[in-house]
N, C-alpha and C positions, 0 to 999 in steps of 0.2 A: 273440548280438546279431543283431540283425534292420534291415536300413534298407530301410523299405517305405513305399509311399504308402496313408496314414490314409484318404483319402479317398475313400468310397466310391462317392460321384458320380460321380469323376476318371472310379474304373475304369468307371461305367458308360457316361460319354458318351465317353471312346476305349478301348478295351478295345482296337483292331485296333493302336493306335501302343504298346502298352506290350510290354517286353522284360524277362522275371522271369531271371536269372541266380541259381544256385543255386550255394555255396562247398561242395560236400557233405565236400569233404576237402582239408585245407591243409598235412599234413605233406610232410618230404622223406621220402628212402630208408628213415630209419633209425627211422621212426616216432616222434616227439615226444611226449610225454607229452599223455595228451587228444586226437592228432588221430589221423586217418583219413591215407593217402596223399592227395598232392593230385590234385582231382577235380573237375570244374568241370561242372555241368549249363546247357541253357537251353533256357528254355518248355518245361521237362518230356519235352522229347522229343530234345534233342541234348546227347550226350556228349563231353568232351576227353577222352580215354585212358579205359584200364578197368583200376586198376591192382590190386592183390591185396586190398583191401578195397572194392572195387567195388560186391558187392554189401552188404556192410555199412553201405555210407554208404547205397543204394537204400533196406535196410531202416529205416534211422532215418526217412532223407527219406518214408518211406510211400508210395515211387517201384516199380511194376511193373517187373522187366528190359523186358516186353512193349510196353510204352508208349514205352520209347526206340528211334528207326527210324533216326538218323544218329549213326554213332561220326566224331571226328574223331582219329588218333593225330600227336601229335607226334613222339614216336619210341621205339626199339623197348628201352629197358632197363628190366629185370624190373618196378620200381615204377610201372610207366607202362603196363603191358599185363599179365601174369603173372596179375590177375583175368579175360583173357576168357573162358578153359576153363569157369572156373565160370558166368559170367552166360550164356553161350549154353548149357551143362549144364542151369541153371534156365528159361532159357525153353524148351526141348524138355519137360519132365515136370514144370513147374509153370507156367508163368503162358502158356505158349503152345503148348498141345500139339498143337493143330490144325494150326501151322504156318502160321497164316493173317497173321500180323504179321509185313511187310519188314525186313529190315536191311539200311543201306549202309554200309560203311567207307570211311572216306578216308585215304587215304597216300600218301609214299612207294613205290614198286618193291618197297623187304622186306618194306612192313608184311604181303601173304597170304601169302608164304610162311611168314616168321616165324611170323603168331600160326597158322597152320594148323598147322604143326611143334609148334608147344606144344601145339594141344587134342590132335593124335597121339599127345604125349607123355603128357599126362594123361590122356584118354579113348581109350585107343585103339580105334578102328571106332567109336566112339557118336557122334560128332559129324561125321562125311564129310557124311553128305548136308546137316546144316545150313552144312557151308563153303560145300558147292558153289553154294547158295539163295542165300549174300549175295553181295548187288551191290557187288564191291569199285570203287573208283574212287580218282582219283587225286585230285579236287573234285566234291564232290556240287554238284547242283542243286536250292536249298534256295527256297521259294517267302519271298520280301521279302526274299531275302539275295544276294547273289556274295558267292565266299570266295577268297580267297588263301591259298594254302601257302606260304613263306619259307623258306629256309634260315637258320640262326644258329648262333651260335658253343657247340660240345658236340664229346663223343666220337663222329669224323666214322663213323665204322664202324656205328653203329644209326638213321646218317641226320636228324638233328636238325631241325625245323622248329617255326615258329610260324605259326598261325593268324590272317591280319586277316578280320571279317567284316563288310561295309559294308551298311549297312543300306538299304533302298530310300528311307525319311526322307530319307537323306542324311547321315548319320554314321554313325560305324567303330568296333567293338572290338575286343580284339586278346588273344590269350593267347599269352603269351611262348615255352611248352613249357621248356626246362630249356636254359640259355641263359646265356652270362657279355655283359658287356656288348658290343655289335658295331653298326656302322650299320647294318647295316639293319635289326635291330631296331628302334634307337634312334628313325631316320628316321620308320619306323613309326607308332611311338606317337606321336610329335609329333601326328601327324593325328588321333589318336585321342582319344574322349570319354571313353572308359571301357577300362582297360588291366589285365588281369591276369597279373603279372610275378613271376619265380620268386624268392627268396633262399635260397637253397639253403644257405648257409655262414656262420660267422663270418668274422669280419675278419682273424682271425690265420690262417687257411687258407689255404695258399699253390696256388692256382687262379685261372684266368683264367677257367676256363666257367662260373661259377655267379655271380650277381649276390653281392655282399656288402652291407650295412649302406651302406659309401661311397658304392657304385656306386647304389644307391635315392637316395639324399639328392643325389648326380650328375642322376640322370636326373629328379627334380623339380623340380631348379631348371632343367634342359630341356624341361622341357613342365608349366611350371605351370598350366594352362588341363586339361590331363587328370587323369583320379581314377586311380590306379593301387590295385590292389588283391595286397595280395603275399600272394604262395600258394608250396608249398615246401620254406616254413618249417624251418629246424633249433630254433626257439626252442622251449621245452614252456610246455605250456599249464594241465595241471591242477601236478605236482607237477614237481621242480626234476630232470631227469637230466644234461644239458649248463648249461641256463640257464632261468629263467622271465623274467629282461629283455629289452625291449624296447625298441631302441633311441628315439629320438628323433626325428623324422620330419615332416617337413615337411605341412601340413594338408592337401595331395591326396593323403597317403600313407594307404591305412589296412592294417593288419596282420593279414590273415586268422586267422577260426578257422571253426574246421568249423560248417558249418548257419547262416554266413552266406546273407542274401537281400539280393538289388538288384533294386529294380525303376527302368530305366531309359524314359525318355518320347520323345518321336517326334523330342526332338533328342540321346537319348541322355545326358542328364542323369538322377543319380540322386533320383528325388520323396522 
C-alpha cells in the first residue's frame, strides 16, 4: 500500500515543501509474518534505528546504505541497532568505498559506545576507522528541521527515546521509538500532524511499555486532528503465526505494513 500524491504538477510546483516518509519495516522483536523489523526512512537520506534487517529493507526499497547521511537511534535493544555492523560493513566494500559519504548518528550517551562494541564484536579491526569518521551527536543539525530527542516510557537501561522533528513549515512529526503509553509522549503528538507510534503487544500482555490495541484507540480519541501511523507491529501480515487481525481503529489510525509511502505537504498533511 502506497499513500502518495498523484499529482504530478503538485510535485513540480513545490517539490521544496514536500516530506516522503518511507515505512521500510513495521515488525516488532519477534519478526511478524511478511514484515521487516520496524524501520522508518525520510527523504531518502534519514534513518530511525538500523535494526537487523536494515539492510534488507534498503535492498527492497532500492535504497544505497551510501545515500543515507543521518541515523537517528531511539535506543539501544538488539531490534533496533543489531543491523548497524552490517550497513556500515556494506558501505566500506560496496556502495562507499572511497569513503567519501558522511555519516552522523544521534543519541543518547550509550548509543557510540554501544554500537561501536557491536561492530567490535562482529568485525573485529574492520570497522575502527569507519567509527572513528562518524560524527556522533546527541541532535544533528538537519537543514529545514530542529529535532527533539524525548525520553519515554521503555527498559530504562538501553535509554529509550522518541524523536519529535518540527518542520521549518511549521509543523511537527514524531516517531514514538518503542514506548508504552507516558505524557510526554502523549503531550507530544497532540502537537503533531503526522505521528509514528509503536504497538508492540496484544491486549492480553501484561506490560505497561509497549502501546497496546487500547492504548492506540486511547491515544486517537486524544489527538484526533493527527494521523498516527503504527509501526512495531506483533500482528502477521502474510500468514497467521500470533494473529493476521486487526484490530479496529479509529480513521486517523492506520496500521503499518512494510513499503508503506507518505508523502506529507508544507503543512504536513498526507496528499
Amino acid at each position: 500500500m502506497n499513500v502518495r500524491c498523484d499529482d504530478v504538477l503538485l510535485w513540480m510546483r513545490l517539490p521544496w515543501t514536500m516530506v516522503e516518509v518511507d515505512l521500510l519495516g513495521s515488525g516488532n522483536a519477534f519478526l511478524p509474518s511478511g514484515r521487516f523489523h520496524s524501520f522508518l526512512m525520510i527523504d531518502k537520506h534519514i534513518i530511525i534505528d538500523c535494526p537487523p534487517t536494515a539492510l534488507a529493507s534498503l535492498r527492497k526499497a532500492k535504497i544505497s546504505p551510501a545515500d543515507i547521511d543521518t541515523i537517528l537511534i531511539t535506543h539501544v535493544h538488539g531490534d533496533h541497532v543489531f543491523g548497524f555492523p552490517f550497513f556500515l560493513l556494506e558501505r566500506k566494500y560496496i556502495s562507499d568505498r572511497e569513503g567519501t559519504k558522511p555519516l552522523t548518528v544521534a543519541g543518547s550517551k550509550i548509543v557510540k559506545d554501544r554500537l561501536s562494541e557491536l561492530c567490535k564484536l562482529a568485525y573485529p579491526g574492520s570497522l575502527d576507522e569507519m567509527l572513528q569518521e562518524i560524527n556522533w551527536v546527541d541532535v544533528p543539525d538537519l537543514e529545514g528541521w530542529s529535532m527533539e530527542r524525548f525520553e519515554v516510557f521503555h527498559e530504562p537501561s538501553v535509554e529509550p527515546h522518541g524523536w519529535m522533528l518540527n518542520n521549518d513549515e511549521g509543523w511537527s512529526m514524531l516517531h514514538s521509538g518503542d514506548s508504552g503509553p507516558c505524557d510526554e509522549l502523549w503531550n507530544r503528538i497532540q502537537k503533531c500532524s503526522f505521528a509514528v507510534v509503536e504497538m508492540g503487544v496484544p491486549e492480553y500482555v501484561e506490560t505497561d511499555e509497549h502501546h497496546k490495541p487500547s492504548d492506540i484507540n486511547k491515544l486517537a480519541e486524544l489527538c484526533p486532528d493527527t494521523i498516527l501511523i503504527l509501526t512495531h507491529t506483533y500482528i502477521d501480515s502474510d500468514y497467521p503465526i500470533l494473529t493476521t487481525d486487526v484490530p479496529e481503529f479509529p480513521k486517523n489510525v492506520i496500521h503499518g505494513e512494510d513499503g508503506m509511502s507518505f508523502v506529507l505537504d508544507k503543512s504536513g498533511q498526507i496528499c
